[in-house]
C-alpha positions in Angstrom: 82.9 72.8 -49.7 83.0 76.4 -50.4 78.8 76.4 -50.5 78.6 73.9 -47.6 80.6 76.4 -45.3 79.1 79.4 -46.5 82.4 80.8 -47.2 83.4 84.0 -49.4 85.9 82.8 -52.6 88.6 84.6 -50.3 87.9 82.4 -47.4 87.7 79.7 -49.0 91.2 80.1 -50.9 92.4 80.9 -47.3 90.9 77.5 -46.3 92.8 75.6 -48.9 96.3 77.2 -47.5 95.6 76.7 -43.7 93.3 73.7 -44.0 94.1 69.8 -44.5 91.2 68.5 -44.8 90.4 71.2 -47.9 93.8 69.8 -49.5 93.1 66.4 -48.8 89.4 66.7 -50.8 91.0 68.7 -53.8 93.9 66.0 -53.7 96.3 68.9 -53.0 99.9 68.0 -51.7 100.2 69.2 -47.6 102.8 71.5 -48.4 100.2 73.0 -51.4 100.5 76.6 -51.3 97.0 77.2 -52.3 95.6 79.5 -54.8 94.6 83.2 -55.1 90.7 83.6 -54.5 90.2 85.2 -57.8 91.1 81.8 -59.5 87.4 80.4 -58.0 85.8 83.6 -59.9 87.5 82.6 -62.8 86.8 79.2 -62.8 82.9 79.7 -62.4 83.1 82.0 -65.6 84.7 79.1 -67.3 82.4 76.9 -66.9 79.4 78.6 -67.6 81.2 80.3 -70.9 81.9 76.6 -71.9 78.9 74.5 -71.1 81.0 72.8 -69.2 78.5 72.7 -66.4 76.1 69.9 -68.2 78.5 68.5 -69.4 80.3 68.2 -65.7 76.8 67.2 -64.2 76.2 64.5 -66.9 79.6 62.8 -66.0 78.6 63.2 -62.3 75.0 61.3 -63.1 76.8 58.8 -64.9 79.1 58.1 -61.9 76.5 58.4 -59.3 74.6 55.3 -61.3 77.4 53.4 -62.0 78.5 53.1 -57.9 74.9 52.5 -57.4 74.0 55.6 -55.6 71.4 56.9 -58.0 68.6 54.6 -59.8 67.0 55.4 -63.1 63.3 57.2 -62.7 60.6 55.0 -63.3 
């Protein structure tokens, strides 16, 4: 959502506070207090430290073809 709004990590952790819709995506309680903007910095770092990017896009292929949203490549 961040990238789809073009927002700044601090905008976007303002977005989660003020915004239901962002809570309702990230499953967040209503009365969520949100985050600090650094956490989204933090998180990236994470991921790519870990590898845990392929390993999050391999479970999001595997998802897409099991719902039927993706076919194999022929």
């Amino acid at each position: 959502m961040q990238y789809a709004e073009n927002q700044t990590d601090r905008q976007s952790a303002d977005a989660v506070r003020a915004r239901n819709d962002w809570k309702y995506v990230l499953g967040l309680d209503l009365k969520d207090a949100g985050f600090h903007y650094s956490v989204l910095s933090e998180f990236r770092q994470q991921l790519l430290s870990n590898e845990a990017v392929n390993q999050l896009f391999e479970t999001l292929l595997v998802r897409l073809k099991e719902c039927g949203m993706l076919k194999k490549h022929q």
